[in-house]
C-alpha positions in Angstrom: 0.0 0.0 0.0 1.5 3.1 -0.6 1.3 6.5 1.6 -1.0 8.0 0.1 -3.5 5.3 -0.2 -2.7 5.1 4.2 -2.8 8.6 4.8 -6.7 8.6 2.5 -7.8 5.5 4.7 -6.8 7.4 8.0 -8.0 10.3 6.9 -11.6 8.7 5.4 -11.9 6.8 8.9 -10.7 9.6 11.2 -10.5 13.4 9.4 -10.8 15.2 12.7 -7.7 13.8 14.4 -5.6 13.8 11.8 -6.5 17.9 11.5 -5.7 18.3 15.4 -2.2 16.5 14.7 -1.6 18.8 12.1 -2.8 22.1 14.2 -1.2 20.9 17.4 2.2 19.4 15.8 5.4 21.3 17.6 5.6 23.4 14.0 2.0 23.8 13.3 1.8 25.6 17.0 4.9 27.8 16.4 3.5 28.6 12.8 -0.4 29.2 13.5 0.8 31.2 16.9 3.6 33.4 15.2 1.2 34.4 12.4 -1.6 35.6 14.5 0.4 38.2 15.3 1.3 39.0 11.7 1.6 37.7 8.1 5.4 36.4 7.2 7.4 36.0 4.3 9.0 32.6 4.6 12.3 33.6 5.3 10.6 35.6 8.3 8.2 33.1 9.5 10.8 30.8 9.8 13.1 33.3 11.7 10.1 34.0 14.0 9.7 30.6 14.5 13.4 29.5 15.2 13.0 32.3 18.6 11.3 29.4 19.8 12.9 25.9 17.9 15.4 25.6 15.5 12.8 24.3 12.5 14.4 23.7 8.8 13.1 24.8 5.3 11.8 21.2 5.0 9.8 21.1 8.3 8.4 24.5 7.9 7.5 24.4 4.2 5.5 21.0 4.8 3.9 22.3 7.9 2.5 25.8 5.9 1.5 23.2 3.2 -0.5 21.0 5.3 -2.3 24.0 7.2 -2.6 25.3 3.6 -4.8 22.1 2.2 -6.6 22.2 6.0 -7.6 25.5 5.1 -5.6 27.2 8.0 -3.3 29.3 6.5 -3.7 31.5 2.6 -0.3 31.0 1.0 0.0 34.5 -1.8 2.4 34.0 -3.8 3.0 37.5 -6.4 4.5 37.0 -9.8 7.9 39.2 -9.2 11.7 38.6 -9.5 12.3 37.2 -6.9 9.5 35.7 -6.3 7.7 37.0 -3.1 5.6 34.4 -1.1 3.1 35.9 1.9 1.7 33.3 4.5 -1.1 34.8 6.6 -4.2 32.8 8.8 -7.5 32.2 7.2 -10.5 33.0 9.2 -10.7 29.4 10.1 -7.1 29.4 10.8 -7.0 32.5 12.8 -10.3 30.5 15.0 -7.5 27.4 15.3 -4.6 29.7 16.1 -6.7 31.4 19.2 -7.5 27.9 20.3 -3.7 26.8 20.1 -2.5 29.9 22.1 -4.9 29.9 25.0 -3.9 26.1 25.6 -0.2 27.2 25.4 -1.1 30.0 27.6 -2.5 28.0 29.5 0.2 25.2 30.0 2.5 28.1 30.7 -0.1 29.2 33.9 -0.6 25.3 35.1 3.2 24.7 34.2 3.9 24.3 38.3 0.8 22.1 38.9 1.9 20.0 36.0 5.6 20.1 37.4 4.5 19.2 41.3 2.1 15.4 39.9 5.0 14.6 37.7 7.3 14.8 40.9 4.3 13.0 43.0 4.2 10.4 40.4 7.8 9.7 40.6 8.4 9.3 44.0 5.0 6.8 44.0 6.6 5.0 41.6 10.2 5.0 43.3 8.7 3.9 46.4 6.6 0.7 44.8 9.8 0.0 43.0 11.7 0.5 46.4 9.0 -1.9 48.3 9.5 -4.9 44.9 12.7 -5.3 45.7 12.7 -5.2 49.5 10.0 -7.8 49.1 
């Protein structure tokens, strides 16, 4: 089977969660949150990006193009030397990229809570691992 005949069949049996991996993947957060803020060149978006994560050409131009197809992001490219490319939300993306910040926002806020069950969970689990081999 090839790829594109798996990623149809996911897609057929599941669109909805293949559209959240795509709008919640590390570079489709970076990318839908940086242009909320403002449309980008490439060259820029990736620059704004890289504050964050070091992302490559590859990475980037695959992620615009998948949030392109979604419907997420309007890709405007003018007919000049050199060629000029724009990348800017859709309203439907600009909807998505709201979502995506308030949950980063919030993960930022909830960071400690998040910090102190990990810790919790670790010594639980380092104590039951303690008492196995004591018993």
């Amino acid at each position: 089977m090839e790829v594109s005949d798996k990623w149809a069949q996911a897609e057929a049996m599941c669109p909805h969660r293949l559209v959240l991996e795509h709008v919640t993947s590390r570079w489709g957060v970076l990318a839908l949150d940086a242009l909320l803020d403002s449309s980008y060149r490439f060259s820029e978006l990736r620059r704004e990006v890289g504050k964050v994560a070091n992302v490559s050409e590859k990475m980037l131009a695959q992620t615009l193009q998948t949030l392109e197809r979604d419907g997420f992001v309007h890709r405007d490219a003018k007919p000049v030397i050199p060629p000029r490319v724009d990348y800017s939300l859709t309203p439907l993306g600009r909807e998505a990229a709201e979502q995506v910040r308030a949950l980063a926002r919030w993960t930022g806020l909830r960071m400690e809570a998040v910090q102190q069950a990990r810790a919790a969970y670790d010594r639980a689990k380092q104590g039951e691992a303690a008492q196995r081999r004591a018993g």
